[in-house]
C-alpha atoms as one frame of an Amber mdcrd trajectory, in Angstrom:
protein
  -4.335 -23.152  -9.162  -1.324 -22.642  -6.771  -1.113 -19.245  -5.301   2.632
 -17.993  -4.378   2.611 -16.867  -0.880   6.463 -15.478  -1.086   7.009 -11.731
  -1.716  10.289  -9.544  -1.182  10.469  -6.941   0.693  12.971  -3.996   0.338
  14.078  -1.298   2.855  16.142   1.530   2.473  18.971   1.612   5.207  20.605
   4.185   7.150  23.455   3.635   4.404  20.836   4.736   1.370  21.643   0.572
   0.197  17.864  -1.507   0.047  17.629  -4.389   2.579  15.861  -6.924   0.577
  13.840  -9.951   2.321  11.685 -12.529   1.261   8.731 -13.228   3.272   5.736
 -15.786   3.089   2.273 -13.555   3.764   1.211 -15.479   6.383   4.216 -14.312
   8.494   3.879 -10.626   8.025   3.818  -9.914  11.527   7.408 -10.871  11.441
   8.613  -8.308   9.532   9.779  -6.396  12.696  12.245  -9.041  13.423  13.833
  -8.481  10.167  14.249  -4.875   9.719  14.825  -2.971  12.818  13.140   0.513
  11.736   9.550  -1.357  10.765   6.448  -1.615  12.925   3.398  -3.472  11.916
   0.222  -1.138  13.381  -2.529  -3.810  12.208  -2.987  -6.883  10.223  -6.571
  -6.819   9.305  -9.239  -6.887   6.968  -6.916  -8.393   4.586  -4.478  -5.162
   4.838  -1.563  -4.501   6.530   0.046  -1.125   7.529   3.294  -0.382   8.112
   5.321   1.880  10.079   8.802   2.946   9.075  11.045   5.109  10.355  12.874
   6.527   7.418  16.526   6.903   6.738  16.500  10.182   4.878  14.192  12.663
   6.948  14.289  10.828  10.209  10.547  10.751  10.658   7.628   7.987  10.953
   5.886   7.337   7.666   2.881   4.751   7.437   1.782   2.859   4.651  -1.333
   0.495   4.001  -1.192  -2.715   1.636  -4.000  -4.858   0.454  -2.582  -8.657
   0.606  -4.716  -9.774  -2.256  -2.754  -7.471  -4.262   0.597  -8.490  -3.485
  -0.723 -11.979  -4.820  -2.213 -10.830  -7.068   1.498 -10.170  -8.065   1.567
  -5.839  -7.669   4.197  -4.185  -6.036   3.870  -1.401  -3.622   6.091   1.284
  -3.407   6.028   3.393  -0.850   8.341   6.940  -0.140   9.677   9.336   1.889
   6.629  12.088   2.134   8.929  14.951   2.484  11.874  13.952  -0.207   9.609
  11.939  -2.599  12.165   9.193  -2.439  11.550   5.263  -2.604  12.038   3.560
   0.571  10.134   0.378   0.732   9.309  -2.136  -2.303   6.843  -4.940  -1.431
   5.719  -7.477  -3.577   6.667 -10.608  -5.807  10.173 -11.429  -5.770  11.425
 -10.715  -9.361   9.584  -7.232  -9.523  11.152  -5.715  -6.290  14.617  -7.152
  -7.071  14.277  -5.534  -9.985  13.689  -2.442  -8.917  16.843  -2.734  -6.037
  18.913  -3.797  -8.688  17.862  -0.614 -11.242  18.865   1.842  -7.858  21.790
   0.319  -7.288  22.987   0.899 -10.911  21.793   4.170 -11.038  23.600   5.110
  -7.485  26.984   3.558  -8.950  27.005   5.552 -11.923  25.984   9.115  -9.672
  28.873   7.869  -7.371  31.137   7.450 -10.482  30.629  11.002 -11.345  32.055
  12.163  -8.115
């Protein structure tokens, strides 16, 4: 059986547009070095938490993953506490450009209105 190692991961940016990366597991505690406003607290017990600094209330929210779950193909989602906005997506490729893609469509046709 061959496991896929590569997930995408998507971060909201200051502009409200998703940053999308793709990422092999094993190099999680690079994702700093890809998006500025991310800090990795831990990488243990086959979890992983995340700290981002989010672009719509300005503070610190954490998050904590299980890895088998991400290859096990789920995708995370994770918000801003105090809006209830998306601003991460973690997990297999197709799913979280899915997802970007669906929010950018939606944000074109709100900006359309104006």
């Amino acid at each position: 059986m061959i496991i896929d190692t590569v997930v995408s991961i998507a971060i909201k940016n200051s502009m409200a547009q998703y940053d999308m990366k793709k990422i092999y597991i094993f190099n999680f505690k690079d994702i700093p070095k890809l998006f500025n406003n991310v800090d990795i607290k831990y990488i243990e017990n086959n979890k992983i938490n995340l700290r981002i600094k989010c672009p719509i209330c300005g503070e610190y929210h954490c998050y904590e993953y299980k890895i088998n779950s991400l290859i096990e193909g789920t995708m995370m989602i994770g918000g801003c506490e105090k809006i209830g906005l998306p601003i991460i997506f973690l997990g297999k490729s197709e799913k979280v450009e899915g997802k970007v893609n669906k929010y950018k469509e939606i944000n074109k046709k709100i900006y359309a209105m104006f």
